[in-house]
C-alpha positions as CSV (number, residue, x, y, z in Angstrom):
1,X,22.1,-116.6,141.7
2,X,19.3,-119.1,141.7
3,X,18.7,-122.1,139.9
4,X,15.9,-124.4,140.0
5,X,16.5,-128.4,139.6
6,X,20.2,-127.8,138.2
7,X,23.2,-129.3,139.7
8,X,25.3,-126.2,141.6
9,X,28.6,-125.1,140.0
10,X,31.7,-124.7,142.5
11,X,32.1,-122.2,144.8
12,X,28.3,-122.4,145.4
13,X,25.7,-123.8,148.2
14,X,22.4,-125.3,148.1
15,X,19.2,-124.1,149.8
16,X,15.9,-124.8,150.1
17,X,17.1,-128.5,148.8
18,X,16.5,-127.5,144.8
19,X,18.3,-124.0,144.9
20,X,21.7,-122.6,144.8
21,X,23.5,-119.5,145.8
22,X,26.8,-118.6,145.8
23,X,29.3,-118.8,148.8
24,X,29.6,-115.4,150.4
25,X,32.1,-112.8,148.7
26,X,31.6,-114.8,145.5
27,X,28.9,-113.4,142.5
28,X,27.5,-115.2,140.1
29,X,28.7,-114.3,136.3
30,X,26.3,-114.9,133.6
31,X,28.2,-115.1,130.8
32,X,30.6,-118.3,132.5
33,X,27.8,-119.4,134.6
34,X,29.7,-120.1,136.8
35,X,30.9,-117.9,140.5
36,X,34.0,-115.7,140.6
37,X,35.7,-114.0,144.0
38,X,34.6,-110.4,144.1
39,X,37.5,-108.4,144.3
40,X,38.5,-104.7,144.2
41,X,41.1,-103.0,142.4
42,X,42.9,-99.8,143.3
43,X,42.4,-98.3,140.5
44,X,38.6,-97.8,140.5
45,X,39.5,-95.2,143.1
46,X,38.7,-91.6,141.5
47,X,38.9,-88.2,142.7
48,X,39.0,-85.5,140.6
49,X,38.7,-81.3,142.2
50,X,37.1,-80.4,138.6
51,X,40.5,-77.7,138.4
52,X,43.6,-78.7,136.6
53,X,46.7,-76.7,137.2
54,X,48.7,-78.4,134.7
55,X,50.5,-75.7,131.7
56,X,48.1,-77.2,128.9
57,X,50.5,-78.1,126.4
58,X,49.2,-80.1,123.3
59,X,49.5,-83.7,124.0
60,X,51.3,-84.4,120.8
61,X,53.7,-82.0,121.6
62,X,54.3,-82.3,125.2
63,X,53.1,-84.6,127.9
64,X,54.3,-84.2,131.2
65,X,52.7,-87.2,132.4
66,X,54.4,-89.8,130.1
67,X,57.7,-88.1,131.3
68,X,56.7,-88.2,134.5
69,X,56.3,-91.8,134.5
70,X,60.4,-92.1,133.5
71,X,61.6,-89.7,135.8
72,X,60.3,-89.5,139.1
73,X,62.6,-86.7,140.5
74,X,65.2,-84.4,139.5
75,X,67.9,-87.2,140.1
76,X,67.8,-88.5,136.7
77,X,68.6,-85.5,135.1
78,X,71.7,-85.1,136.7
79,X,72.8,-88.6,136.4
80,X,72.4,-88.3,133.0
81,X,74.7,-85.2,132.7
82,X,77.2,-86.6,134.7
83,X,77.4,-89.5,132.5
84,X,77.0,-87.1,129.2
85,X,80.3,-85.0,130.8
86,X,82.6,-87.6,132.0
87,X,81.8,-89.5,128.4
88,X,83.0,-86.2,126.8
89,X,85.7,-85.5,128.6
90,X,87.3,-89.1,128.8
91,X,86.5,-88.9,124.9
92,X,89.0,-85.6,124.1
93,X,91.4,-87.3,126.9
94,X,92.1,-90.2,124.7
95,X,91.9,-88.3,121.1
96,X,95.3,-86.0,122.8
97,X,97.2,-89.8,122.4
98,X,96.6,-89.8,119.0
99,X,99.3,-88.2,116.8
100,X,99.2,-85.1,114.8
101,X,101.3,-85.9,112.1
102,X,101.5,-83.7,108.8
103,X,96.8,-82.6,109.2
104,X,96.1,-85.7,107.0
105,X,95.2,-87.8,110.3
106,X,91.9,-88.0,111.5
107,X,93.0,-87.8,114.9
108,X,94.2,-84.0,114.0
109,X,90.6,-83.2,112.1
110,X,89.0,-84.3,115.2
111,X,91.0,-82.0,117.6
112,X,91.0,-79.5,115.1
113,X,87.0,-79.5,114.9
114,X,87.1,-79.9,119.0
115,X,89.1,-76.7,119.1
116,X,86.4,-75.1,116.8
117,X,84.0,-75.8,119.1
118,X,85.7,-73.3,121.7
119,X,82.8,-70.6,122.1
120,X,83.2,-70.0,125.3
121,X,86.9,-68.8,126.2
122,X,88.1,-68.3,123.2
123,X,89.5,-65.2,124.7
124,X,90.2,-66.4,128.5
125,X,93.2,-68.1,127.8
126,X,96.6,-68.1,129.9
127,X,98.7,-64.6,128.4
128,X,102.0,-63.7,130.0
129,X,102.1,-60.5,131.5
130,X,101.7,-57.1,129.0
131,X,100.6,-58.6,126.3
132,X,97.7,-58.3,124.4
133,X,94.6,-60.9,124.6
134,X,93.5,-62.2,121.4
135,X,90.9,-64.5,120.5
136,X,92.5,-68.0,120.5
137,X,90.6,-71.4,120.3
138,X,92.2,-74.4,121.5
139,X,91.4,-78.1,121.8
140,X,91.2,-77.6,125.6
141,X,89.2,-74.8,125.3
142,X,86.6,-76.6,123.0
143,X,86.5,-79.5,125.6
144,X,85.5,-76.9,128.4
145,X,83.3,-75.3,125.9
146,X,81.3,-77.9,125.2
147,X,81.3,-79.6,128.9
148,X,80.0,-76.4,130.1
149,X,77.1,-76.3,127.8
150,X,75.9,-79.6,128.7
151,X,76.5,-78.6,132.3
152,X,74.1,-76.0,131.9
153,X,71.4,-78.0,129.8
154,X,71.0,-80.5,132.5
155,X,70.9,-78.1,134.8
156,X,68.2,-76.4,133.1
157,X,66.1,-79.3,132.1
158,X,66.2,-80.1,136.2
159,X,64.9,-76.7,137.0
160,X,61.7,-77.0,133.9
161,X,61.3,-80.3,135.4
162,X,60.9,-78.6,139.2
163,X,59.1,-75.9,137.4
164,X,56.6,-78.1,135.7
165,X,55.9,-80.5,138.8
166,X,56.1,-77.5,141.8
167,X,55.1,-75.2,139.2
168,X,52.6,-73.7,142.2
169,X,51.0,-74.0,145.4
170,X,47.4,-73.6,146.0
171,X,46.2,-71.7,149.2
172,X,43.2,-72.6,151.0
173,X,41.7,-69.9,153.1
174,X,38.7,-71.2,155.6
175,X,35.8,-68.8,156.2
176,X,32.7,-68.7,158.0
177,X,29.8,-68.5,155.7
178,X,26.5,-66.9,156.1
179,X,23.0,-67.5,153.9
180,X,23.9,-66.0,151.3
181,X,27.0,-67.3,150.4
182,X,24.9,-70.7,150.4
183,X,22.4,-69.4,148.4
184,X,24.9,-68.7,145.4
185,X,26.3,-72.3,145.3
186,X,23.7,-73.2,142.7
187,X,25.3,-77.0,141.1
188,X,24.0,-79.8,139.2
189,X,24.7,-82.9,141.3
190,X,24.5,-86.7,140.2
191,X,24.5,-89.8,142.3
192,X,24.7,-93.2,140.9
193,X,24.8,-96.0,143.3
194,X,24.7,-99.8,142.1
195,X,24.8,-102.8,144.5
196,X,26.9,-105.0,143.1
197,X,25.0,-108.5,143.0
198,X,22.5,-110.1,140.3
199,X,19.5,-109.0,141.6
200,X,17.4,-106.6,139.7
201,X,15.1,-103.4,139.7
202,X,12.1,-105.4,140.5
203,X,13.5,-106.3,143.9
204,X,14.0,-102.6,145.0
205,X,11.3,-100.9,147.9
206,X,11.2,-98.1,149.8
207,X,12.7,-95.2,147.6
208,X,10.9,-92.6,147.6
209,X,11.7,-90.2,151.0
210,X,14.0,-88.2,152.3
211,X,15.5,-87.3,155.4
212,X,17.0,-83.5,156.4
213,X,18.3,-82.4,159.6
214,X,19.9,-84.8,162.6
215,X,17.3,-87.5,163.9
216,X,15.9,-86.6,167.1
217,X,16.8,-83.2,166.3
218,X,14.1,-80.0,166.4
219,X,14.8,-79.5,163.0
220,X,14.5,-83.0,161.4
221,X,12.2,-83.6,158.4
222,X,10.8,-86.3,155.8
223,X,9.9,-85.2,152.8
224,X,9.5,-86.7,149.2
225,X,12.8,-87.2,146.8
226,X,11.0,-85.8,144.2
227,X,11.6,-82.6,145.9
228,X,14.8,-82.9,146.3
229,X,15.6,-84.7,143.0
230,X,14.9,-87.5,140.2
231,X,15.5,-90.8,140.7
232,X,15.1,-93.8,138.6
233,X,16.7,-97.2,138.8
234,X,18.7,-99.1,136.4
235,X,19.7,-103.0,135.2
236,X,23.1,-103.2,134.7
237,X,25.5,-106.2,134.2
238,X,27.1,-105.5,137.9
239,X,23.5,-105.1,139.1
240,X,21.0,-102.2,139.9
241,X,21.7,-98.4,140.1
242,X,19.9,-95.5,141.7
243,X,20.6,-92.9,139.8
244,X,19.7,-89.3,141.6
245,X,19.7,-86.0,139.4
246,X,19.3,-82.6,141.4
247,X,19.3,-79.8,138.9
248,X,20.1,-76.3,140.1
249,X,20.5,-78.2,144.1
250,X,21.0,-75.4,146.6
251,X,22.9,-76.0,149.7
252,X,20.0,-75.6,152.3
253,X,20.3,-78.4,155.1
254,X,23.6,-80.0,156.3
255,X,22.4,-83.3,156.4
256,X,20.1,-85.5,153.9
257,X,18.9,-89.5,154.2
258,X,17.6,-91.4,151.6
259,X,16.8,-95.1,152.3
260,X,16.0,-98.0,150.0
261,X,16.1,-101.6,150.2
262,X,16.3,-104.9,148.1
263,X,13.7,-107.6,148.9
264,X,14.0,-111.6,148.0
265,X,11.4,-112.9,145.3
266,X,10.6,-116.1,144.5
267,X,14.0,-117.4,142.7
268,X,15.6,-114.3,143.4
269,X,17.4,-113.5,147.1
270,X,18.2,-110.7,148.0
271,X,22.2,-110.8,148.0
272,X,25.0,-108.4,147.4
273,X,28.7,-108.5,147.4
274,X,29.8,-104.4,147.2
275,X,28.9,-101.0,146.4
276,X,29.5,-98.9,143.2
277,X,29.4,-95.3,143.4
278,X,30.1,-92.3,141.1
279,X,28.8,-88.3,142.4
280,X,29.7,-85.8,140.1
281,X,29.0,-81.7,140.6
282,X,29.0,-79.7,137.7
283,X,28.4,-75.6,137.6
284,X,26.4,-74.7,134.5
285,X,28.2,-71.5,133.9
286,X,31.8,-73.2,134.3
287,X,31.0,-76.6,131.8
288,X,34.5,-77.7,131.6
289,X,34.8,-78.2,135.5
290,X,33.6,-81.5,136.7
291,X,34.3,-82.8,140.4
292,X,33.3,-85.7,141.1
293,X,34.3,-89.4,143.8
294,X,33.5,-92.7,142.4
295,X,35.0,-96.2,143.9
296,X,33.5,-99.8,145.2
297,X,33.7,-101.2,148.8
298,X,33.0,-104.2,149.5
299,X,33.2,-104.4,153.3
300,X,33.8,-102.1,156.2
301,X,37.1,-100.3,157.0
302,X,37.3,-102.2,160.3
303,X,36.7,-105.4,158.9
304,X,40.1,-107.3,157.3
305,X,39.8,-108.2,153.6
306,X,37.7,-111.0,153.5
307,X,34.9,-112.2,151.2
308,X,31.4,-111.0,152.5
309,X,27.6,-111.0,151.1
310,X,25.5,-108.3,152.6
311,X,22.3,-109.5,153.7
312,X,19.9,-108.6,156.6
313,X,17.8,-106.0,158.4
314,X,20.8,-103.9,159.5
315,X,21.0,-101.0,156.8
316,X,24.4,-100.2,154.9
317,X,25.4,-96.7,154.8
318,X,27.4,-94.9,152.7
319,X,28.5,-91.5,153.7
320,X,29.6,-88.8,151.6
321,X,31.0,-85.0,152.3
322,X,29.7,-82.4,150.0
323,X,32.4,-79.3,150.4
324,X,31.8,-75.9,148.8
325,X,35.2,-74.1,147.5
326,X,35.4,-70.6,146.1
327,X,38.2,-70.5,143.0
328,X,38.9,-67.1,142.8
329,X,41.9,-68.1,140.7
330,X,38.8,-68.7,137.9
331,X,36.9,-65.6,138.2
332,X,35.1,-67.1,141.5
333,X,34.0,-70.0,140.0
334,X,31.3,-71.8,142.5
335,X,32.0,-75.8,142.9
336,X,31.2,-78.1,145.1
337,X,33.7,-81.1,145.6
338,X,31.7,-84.4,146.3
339,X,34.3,-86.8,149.1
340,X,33.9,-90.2,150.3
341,X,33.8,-90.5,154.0
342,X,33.1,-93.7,155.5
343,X,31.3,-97.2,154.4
344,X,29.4,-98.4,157.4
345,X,28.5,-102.1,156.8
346,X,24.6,-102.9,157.9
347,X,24.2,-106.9,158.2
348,X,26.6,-109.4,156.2
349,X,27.5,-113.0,156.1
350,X,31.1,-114.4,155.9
351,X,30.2,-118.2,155.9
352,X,28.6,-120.6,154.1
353,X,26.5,-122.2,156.8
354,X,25.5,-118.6,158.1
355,X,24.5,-117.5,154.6
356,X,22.5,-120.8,153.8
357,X,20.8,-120.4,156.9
358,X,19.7,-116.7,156.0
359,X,18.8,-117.5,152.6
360,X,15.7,-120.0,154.2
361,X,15.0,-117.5,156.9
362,X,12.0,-115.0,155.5
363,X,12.9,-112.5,158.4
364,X,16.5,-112.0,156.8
365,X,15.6,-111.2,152.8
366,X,16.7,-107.8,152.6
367,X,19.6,-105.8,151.3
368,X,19.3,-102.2,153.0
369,X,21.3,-99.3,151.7
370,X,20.9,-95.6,152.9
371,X,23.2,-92.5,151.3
372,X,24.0,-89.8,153.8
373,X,25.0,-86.9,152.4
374,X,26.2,-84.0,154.8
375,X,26.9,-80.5,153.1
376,X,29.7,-78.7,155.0
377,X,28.0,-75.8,154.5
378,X,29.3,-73.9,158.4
379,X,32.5,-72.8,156.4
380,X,33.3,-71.9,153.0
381,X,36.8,-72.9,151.5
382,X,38.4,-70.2,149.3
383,X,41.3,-71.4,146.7
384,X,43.9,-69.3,144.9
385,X,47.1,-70.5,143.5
386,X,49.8,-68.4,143.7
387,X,53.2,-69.3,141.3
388,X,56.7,-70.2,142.8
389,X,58.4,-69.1,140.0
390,X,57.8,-65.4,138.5
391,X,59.7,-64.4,135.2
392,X,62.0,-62.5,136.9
393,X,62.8,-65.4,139.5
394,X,62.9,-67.8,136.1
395,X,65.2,-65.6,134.5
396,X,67.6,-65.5,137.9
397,X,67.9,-68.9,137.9
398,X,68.8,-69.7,134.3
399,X,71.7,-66.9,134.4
400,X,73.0,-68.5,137.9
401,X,73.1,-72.1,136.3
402,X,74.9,-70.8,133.0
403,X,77.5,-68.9,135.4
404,X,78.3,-71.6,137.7
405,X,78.6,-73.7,134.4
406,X,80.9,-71.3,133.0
407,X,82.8,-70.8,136.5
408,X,83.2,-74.2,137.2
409,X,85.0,-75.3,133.8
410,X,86.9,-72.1,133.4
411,X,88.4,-72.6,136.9
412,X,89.6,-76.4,135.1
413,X,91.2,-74.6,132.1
414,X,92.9,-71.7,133.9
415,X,94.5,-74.6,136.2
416,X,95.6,-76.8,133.4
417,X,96.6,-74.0,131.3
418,X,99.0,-72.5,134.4
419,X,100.5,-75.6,135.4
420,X,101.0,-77.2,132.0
421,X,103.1,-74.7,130.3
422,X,102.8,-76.9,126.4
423,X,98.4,-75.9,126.4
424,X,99.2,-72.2,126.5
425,X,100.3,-72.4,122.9
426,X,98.4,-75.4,121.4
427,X,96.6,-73.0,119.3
428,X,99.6,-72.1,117.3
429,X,100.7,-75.7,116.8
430,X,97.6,-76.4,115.0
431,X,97.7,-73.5,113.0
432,X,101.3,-73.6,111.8
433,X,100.4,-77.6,110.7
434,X,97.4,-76.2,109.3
435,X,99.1,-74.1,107.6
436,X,102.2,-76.0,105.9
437,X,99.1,-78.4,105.2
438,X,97.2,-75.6,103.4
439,X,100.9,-74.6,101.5
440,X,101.6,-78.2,100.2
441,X,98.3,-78.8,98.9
442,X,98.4,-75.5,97.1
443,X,101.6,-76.2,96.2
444,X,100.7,-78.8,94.0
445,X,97.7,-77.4,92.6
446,X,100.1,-75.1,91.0
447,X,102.5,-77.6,90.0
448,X,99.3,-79.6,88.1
449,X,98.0,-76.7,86.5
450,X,102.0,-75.3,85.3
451,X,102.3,-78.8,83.7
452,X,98.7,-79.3,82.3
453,X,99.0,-75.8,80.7
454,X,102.7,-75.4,79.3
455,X,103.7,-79.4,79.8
456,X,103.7,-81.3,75.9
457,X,101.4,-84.0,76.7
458,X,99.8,-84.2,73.1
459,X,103.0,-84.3,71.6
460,X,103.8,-86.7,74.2
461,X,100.8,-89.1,72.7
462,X,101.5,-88.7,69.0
463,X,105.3,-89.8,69.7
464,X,104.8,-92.6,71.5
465,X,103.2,-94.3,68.4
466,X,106.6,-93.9,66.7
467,X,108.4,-94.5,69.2
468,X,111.1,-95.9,67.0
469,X,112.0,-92.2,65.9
470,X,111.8,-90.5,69.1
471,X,112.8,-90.6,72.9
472,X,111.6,-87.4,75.1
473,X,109.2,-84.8,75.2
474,X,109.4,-81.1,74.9
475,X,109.3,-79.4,78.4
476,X,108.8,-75.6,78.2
477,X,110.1,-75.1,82.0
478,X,113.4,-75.8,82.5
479,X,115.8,-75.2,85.3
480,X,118.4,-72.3,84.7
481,X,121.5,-74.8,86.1
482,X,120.6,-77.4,83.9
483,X,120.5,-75.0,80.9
484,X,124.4,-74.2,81.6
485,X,125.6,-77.6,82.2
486,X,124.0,-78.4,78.4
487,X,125.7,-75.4,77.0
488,X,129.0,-76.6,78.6
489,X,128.9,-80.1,77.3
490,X,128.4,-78.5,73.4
491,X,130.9,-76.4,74.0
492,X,133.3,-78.9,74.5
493,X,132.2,-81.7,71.8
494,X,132.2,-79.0,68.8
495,X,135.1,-76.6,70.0
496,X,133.3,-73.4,69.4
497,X,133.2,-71.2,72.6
498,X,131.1,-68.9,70.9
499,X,128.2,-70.2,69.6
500,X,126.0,-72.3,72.2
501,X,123.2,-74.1,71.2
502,X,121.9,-75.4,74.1
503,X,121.1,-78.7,72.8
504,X,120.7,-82.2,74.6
505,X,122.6,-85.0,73.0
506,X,120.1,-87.7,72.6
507,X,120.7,-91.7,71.7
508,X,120.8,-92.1,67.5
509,X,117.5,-91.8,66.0
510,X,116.2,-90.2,69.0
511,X,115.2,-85.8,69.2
512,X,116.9,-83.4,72.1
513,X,115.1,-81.0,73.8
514,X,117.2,-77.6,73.6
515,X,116.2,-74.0,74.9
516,X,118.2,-70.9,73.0
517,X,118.2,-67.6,75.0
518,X,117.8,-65.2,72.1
519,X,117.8,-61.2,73.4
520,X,114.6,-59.7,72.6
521,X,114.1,-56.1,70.7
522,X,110.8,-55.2,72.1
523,X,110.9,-56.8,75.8
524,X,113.9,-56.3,78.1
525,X,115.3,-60.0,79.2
526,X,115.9,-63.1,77.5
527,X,113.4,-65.0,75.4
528,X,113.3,-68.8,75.7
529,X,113.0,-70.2,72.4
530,X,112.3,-74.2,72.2
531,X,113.3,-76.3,69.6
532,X,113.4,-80.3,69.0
533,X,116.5,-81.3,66.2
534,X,118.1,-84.7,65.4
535,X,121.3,-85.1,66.9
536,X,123.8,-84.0,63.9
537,X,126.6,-86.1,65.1
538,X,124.7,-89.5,65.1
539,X,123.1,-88.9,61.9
540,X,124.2,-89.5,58.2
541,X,125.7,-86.8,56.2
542,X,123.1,-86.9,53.6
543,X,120.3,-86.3,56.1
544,X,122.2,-83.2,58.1
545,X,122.4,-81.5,54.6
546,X,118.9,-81.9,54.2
547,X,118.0,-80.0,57.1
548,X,119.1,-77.0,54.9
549,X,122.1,-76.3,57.1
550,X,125.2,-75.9,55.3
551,X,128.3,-76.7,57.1
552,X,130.7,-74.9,59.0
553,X,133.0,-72.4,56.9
554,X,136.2,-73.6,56.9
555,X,139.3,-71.9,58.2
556,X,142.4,-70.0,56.5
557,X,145.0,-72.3,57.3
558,X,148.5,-70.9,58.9
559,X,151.5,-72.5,58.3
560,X,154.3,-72.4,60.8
561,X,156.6,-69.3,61.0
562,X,154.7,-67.3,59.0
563,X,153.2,-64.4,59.8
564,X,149.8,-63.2,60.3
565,X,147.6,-61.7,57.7
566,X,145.0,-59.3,59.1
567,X,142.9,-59.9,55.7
568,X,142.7,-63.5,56.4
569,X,141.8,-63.2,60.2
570,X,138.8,-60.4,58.8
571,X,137.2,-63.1,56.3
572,X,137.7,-65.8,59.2
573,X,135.3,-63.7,61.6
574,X,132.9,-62.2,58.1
575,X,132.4,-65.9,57.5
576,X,131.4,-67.0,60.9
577,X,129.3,-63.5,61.2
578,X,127.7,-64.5,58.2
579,X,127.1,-68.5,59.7
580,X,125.4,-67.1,62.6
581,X,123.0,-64.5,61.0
582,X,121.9,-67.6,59.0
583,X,121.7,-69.8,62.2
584,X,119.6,-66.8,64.2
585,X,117.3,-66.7,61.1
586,X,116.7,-70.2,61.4
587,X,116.1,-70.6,65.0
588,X,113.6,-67.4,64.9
589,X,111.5,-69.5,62.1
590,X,111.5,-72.5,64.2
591,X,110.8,-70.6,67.0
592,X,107.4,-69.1,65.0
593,X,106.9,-72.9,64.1
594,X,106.9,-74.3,68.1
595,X,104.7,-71.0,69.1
596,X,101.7,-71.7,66.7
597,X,101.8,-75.5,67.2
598,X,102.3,-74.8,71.6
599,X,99.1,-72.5,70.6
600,X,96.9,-74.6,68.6
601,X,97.9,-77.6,71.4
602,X,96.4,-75.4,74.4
603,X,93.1,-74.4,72.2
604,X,92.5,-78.3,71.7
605,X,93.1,-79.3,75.4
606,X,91.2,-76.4,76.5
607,X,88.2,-77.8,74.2
């Protein structure tokens, strides 16, 4: 930074009494104008070997990396299965102090369902001795079941996690090398260097040459660059970059040198804070491989981490390793792997007073930078990756994992199941509740559907709008013993031990449900006929004859000491024939009455 007649901004010094500069380890940032710390992050640290090893799964599907960032090791998995397992089986401990009651609870449905879920042992259960094994599911059982899956799940999911991370080792086998395996290393190489500072393009001298072989050596040589490779220079916002393209670059000489250097201009020192670089090697017939280093310095390894401006005669060098690595896991792909080695730093200023001094010193304007590259080109490094885990070794391990899961809980159940004698039959207590469950809910399905279909509802409706003239319904089921204790009670109010009606004496102006047994001609049994009559002993005379009944016949009377005429006896017992024919001939039309109307009821409801 340089400014002419212009008061300085902090973090800033003053030279040549009109210009400023800033303070050593601080650059100038246009776009604030005013001077921020140079610093270095971490981060900007890149090395990439051009080979991935990763499975390439889809990134919307899987990404190891994001999980990787969550679970660091193997640990976590198996924490959380232990904490899955203990919440399971602390959760079917406390659902066995829950009663079973009649199968309506929902504690039963839940340890019903848990017993469901026995998949496991549902046939390794405690038997006493000779008897057969059958498949039985209990609620422990289901417990185990289940806490042995999830046993093996996170047991498996820490073994795809060890796959995925240690999925393989890469072997490294060093060889001499000859010419010819030289020759074949055919790359394109980049380097991009940018000295971070606001100077500019203009400022740069002396690029141009290059150095091969060791100074002082037999074998040392200058050449041009051109020969070697392009090279142009760039303004960008951290400053300039050399930017060096070898296309096709052949590994002939171990060591290269190329020098340049930054000179002050009027208004314009020659200052820098750090150095930016980014070398990238890239075969031709393998596209998709790229190795490259890139990262900033900004002073030497031996010096601590203070601010420092590099400025002075003494050059700067940066010095990288060029290493060339056979992949014969890639159909021999040919790669060379660009490495940072060392930052040696050339002249540099930590003061203020030191740097203010330089910057009215002519002998000090210069910023010298030279790239050493060596190519490691005495040994050739040859890379394979061989697998840890096969199919068959894959395989191995899932089946041990799901025995020791099974072995491990069915060693629990075979001790509870011997030394609690009430678990070896829990099965059957849940099925005979079940069961009694399943009855009574049947049950009274069948009780519904008897009384929807054969119960007198619709006559129940029309007589309770005159309720005034009536008091029950008609049921067509009724029980056998209350059928006799009705016959007994006529028999006794109207004397005749013969003739039983059946009939219910109901309240005056009320009807009585009765049920004759009439023997049947065509069917074997007794046929139920149903009938609904006013109560002839609460109702007036005039009414009972209109019913069309006429009343009883009435007996030959017998006076005292005298004897007994057969004739009279005979036309007693004609008579009462006779009443009873009439009677039956009645009841069978009112029993063809009831049966068309019970007929055309069910065809309504059923519509």
């Amino acid at each position: 930074m340089s400014t002419v007649g212009a008061r300085c901004t902090a973090n800033s010094i003053v030279y040549n009494k009109t210009l400023c500069a800033c303070t050593p380890g601080y650059l100038f940032n246009g776009s604030t104008s005013s001077c921020t710390l140079f610093t270095v992050s971490p981060s900007e640290w890149v090395v990439n070997s051009g080979v991935d090893y990763s499975i390439a799964f889809p990134e919307t599907i899987f990404s190891f990396n994001r999980i990787k960032k969550f679970t660091q090791s193997q640990a976590i998995f198996l924490e959380v299965t232990a904490i899955m397992l203990l919440s399971w089986l602390l959760f079917c401990g406390l659902l066995r102090f829950g009663k079973l009651g009649d199968g309506n609870t929902p504690w039963f449905k839940i340890r019903w369902w848990i017993s469901r879920l026995d998949v496991c042992f549902a046939t390794r259960h405690w038997v006493d001795d000779q008897n057969v094994v059958v498949k039985r599911k209990t609620e422990l059982g289901g417990a185990f079941s289940m806490a042995s899956l999830m046993l093996f799940i996170g047991l498996l999911s820490a073994l795809l996690y060890q796959i995925i991370a240690k999925r393989s080792v890469e072997v490294h086998n060093v060889r001499a090398t000859n010419a010819p395996d030289l020759a074949s290393f055919i790359n394109d190489l980049e380097f991009n260097i940018t000295t971070i500072s606001s100077m500019s393009c203009s400022q740069l001298r002396g690029l141009g040459t290059l150095a091969m072989g060791n100074p002082g050596s037999i074998d040392y040589r200058v050449v041009s660059l051109s020969t070697f490779a392009n090279y142009t220079c760039l303004n960008t916002s951290r400053g300039p970059t050399i930017a060096l393209r070898c296309n096709n670059c052949p590994l002939t000489r171990d060591n290269i040198f190329i020098t340049w250097w930054f000179a002050d201009l009027p208004n314009e020192p020659a200052l820098a804070v750090g150095f930016q670089f980014n070398l990238t090697a890239k075969n031709r017939a393998y596209k998709k491989h790229l190795s490259l280093v890139s990262g900033t310095v900004k002073n030497g390894s031996d010096q601590e981490d203070i601010p420092v401006t590099f400025r002075g005669v003494d050059t700067n060098i940066l010095k990288f390793n060029l290493f060339p690595r056979l992949y014969l896991n890639l159909h021999g792909l040919k790669l060379v792997q660009p490495l940072f080695h060392e930052f040696l730093p050339g002249s540099f200023i930590t003061n203020a007073t030191e740097l203010q001094s330089s910057l009215q010193s002519s002998t000090d304007g210069f910023v010298n930078t030279t790239l050493q590259i060596n190519f490691l080109s005495n040994y050739l490094v040859e890379i394979n990756n061989e697998n840890i885990f096969g199919p068959v070794s894959f395989l191995a391990n899932i089946g041990g994992l799901y025995c020791i899961s099974l072995g491990i809980f069915f060693y629990f159940l075979v001790q509870c199941e011997s030394r609690i004698k009430r678990l070896r039959n829990e099965d059957q207590v849940f099925q005979n509740i079940r069961r009694r469950r399943r009855a009574m809910d049947r049950w009274d399905k069948l009780r519904k559907y008897v009384l929807y279909t054969w119960g007198c509802n619709a006559l129940q409706e029309d007589y309770d709008t005159t309720r005034n003239k009536s008091c029950c319904t008609c049921n067509m089921v009724d029980s056998l013993r209350k059928q006799r204790s009705l016959r007994k009670k006529m028999q006794q109010e109207s004397g005749l031990s013969t003739i039983s009606f059946g009939e219910k004496i109901c309240p005056p102006n009320e009807t009585v449900c009765s049920v004759v047994k009439e023997p049947s001609g065509a069917v074997k049994g007794e046929h139920l006929i149903k009938s609904c009559v006013r109560s002839a002993s609460t109702l007036p005379v005039s009414m009972a004859q209109d019913n069309g009944i006429p009343p009883l016949p009435p007996l030959a009377e017998f006076k005292s000491g005298s004897s007994m005429d057969m004739s009279d006896i005979r036309k007693n017992i004609q008579d009462l024939y006779e009443y009873n024919a009439m009677l039956r001939e009645k009841l069978v039309a009112a029993q063809s009455t009831l049966d068309g109307l019970t007929t055309r009821m069910a065809a309504e409801g059923q519509t």
